[in-house]
C-alpha angles and dihedrals in degrees: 000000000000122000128191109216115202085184152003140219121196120204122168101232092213083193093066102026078238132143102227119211117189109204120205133195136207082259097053089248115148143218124177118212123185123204129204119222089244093061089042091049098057092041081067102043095061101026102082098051081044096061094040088066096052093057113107091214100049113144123192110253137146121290094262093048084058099049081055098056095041090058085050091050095054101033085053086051098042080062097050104045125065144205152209119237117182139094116314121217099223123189100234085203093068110108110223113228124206114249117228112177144013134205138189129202122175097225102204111216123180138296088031091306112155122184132173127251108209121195126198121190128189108230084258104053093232089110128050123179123196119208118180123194157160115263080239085058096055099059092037089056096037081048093059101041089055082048079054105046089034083141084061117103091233125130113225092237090208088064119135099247115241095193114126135173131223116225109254112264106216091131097052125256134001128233 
């Protein structure tokens, strides 16, 4: 079963440890997908340098340079997107079915246009959701599912890095 999402709301089901992602179609109708940490995790770990790579003006550079870039890249995006808060009418008959895997596609429309073709599969590969968005909504929509899942162990790989060096002190101390 395919199912066309026109949008998405994340909540964190402490009950089950589970991410919990509410799919809506055109018609209102409605499919719930949860999603483990492991699953989430590994999502985070490949997407930047994904995106990275889908970017038409990508430049090779060091792997610092990137992850700046990267921050940039999603700061600049959070900005951009936006997104509904507010209460969410959920139909407590739907059954939730456990996501397995994930999969991204830059989808290249005209005039230099670029979206993003999500896939969601069950773990069992009966149900298929397709999600297409903006680079800016994906940020926006990985940034709210870490603000979800905030009592998770996961890194926000967009993070601005903290990490600093201290020169090397052969010569004594430095002033």
């Amino acid at each position: 079963m395919t199912f066309i999402a026109k949008s998405i709301t994340a909540f964190y089901s402490e009950q089950q440890d589970r991410l919990g992602l509410i799919f809506n179609d055109k018609d209102q109708n409605q499919l719930i997908g949860s999603m483990t940490r492991q699953l989430f995790k590994g999502l985070l770990i490949q997407l930047p340098d994904w995106l990275a790579k889908q970017y038409s003006d990508a430049i090779l550079c060091s792997i610092e340079q990137q992850q700046e870039i990267n921050y940039i890249q999603h700061e600049v995006s959070l900005q951009k997107a936006t997104v509904t808060y507010g209460e969410m009418q959920v139909n407590e008959a739907l059954e939730t079915f456990l996501i397995g895997n994930i999969s991204f596609a830059k989808v290249d429309l005209e005039m230099g246009h670029h979206e993003i073709k999500m896939v969601f599969q069950s773990l069992d590969k009966v149900i298929e959701i397709v999600f297409v968005l903006n680079f800016e909504q994906l940020h926006k929509l990985m940034d709210e599912m870490l603000k979800q899942v905030k009592a998770w162990d996961i890194d926000n790989p967009w993070q601005k890095s903290t990490n600093f060096t201290l020169p090397d002190m052969k010569d004594g101390m430095l002033h």
